[in-house]
VOGU-3710 file (C-alpha; in Angstrom, 3 decimals, decimal comma):
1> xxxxxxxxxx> 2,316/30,554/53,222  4,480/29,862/56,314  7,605/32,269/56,783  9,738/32,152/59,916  12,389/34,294/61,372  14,210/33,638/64,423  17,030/33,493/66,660  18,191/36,492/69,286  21,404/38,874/69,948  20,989/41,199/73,398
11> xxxxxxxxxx> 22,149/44,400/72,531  22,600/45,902/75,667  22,799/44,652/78,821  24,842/46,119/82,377  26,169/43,665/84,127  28,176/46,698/86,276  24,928/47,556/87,832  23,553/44,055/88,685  20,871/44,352/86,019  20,422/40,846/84,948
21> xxxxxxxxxx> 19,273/39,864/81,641  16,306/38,035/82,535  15,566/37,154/78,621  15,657/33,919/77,304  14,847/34,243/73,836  13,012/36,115/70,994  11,403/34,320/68,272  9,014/35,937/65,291  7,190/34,168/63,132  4,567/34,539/60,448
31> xxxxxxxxxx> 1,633/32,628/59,985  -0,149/33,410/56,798  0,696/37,865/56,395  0,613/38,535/60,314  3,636/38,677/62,087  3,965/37,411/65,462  6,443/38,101/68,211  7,017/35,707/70,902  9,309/36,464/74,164  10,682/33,938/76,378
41> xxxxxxxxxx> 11,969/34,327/80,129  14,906/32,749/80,922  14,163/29,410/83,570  16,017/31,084/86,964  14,369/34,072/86,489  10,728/32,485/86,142  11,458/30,211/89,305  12,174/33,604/91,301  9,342/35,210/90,101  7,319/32,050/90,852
51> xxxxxxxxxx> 8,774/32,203/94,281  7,559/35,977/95,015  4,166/34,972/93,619  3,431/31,886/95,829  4,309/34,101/99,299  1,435/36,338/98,036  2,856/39,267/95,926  1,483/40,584/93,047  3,667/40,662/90,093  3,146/43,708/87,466
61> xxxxxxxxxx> 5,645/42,548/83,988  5,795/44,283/81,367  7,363/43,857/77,818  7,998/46,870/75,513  7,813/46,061/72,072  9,140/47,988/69,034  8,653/46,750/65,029  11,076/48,592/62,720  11,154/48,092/58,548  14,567/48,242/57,899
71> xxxxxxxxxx> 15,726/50,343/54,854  19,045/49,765/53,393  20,463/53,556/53,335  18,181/55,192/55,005  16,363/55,175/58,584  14,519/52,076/59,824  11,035/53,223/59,480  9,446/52,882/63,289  5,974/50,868/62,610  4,900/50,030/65,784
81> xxxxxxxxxx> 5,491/50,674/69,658  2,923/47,995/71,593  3,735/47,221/75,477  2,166/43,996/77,040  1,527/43,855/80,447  1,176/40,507/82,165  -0,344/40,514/85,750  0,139/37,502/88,233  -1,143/37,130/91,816  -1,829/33,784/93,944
91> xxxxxxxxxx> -5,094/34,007/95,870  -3,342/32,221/99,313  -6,999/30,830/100,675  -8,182/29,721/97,533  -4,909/28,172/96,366  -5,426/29,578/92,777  -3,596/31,998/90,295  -5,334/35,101/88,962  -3,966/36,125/85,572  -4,453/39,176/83,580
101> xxxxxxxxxx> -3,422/41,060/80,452  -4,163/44,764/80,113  -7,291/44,937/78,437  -8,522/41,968/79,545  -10,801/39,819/81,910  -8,794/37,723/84,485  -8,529/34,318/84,316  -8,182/31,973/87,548  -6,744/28,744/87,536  -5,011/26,401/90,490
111> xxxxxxxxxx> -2,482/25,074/87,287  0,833/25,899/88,658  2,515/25,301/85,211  -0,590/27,397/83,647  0,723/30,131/86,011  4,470/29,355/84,887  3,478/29,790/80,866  1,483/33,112/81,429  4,259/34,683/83,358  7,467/33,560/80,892
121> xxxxxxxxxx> 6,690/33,900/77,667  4,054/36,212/75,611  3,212/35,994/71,655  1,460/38,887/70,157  0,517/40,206/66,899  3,346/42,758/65,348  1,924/43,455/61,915  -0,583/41,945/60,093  0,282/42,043/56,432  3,638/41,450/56,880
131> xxxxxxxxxx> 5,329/41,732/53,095  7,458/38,824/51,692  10,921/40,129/50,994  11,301/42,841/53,600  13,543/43,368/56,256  11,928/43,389/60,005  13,686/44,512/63,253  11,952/43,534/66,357  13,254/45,007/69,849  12,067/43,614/72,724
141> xxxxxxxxxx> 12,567/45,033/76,465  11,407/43,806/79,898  10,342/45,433/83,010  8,448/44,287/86,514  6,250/46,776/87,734  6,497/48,289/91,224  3,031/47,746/93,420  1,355/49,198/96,197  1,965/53,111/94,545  -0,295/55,107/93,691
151> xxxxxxxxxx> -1,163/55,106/89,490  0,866/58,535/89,305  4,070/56,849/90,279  3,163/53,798/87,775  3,266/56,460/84,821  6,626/58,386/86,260  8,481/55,013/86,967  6,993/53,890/83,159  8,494/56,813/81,598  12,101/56,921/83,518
161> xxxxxxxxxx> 12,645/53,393/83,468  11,931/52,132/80,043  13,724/55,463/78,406  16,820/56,002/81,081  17,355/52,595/83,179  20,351/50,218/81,877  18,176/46,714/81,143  18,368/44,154/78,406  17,233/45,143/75,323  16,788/42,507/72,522
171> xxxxxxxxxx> 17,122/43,028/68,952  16,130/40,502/66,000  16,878/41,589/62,072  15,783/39,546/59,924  14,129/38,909/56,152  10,947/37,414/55,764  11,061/34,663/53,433  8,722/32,255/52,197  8,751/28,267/52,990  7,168/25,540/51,747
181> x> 4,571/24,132/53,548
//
């Protein structure tokens, strides 16, 4: 079974503030009962990024991720609350880019478009045993990371920025459906 749902509406952006909407697009798809999530950044906002990396920073990104059943007439059941953390620096003597996602081991590479991928887009597992027929909302937020604080600050700026700060927030409703192969 291949099912696919797609396409992307921002819900909320503030353009008043100078918060850009560095988004590009959300896509989910399902590939046999799991459901997938994949996040795009848009091209400018990658190529600044990029630029920041390459004079030595390290980059802390972060998407929040929320998975909603929707129910006609009642509440949208909340099944899921996941945040993926991507982590980008460029080693200036060696010439190569470390990458990291919580959790994980880093992974070097001197692949500039490697470097490019890991930083713009991210696909993760939503729901495995996603049901045929139901109604799926996927919201989708993105954040960078300060660096150089101390871990305590990480958690405050965490908290007050993903539930108080004006950024984009992405929403995607849709059915899942079967396809033919």
């Amino acid at each position: 079974m291949w099912a696919l749902l797609q396409g992307c509406a921002p819900v909320a952006t503030d353009g008043e503030l100078g918060v850009i909407d560095p988004i590009d697009s959300v896509a989910a798809t399902v590939q046999g009962r799991d459901l997938y999530v994949e996040t795009t950044l848009k091209p400018l906002m990658v190529q600044q990024l990029m630029t920041r990396v390459r004079q030595g920073e390290f980059l802390t990104v972060r998407y929040r991720l929320r998975l909603y059943q929707v129910r006609d007439g009642w509440l949208d059941r909340e099944l899921l609350e996941k945040d993926v953390t991507h982590r980008l620096r460029f080693h200036l003597i060696t010439e190569r880019f470390e990458m990291q996602e919580e959790r994980r081991s880093a992974v070097y590479s001197d692949d500039n478009d490697e470097a490019v991928r890991f930083l713009s887009s991210s696909r993760e597992l939503l729901l495995s045993q996603a049901t045929v027929g139901e109604r799926y909302r996927i919201e989708v937020r993105f954040h960078m990371e300060p660096d150089d604080v101390p871990w305590l600050f990480h958690l405050l700026h965490r908290i007050i920025d993903f539930r108080q700060s004006a950024s984009a927030l992405h929403t995607l409703t849709q059915r899942i459906e079967d396809r033919p192969h």
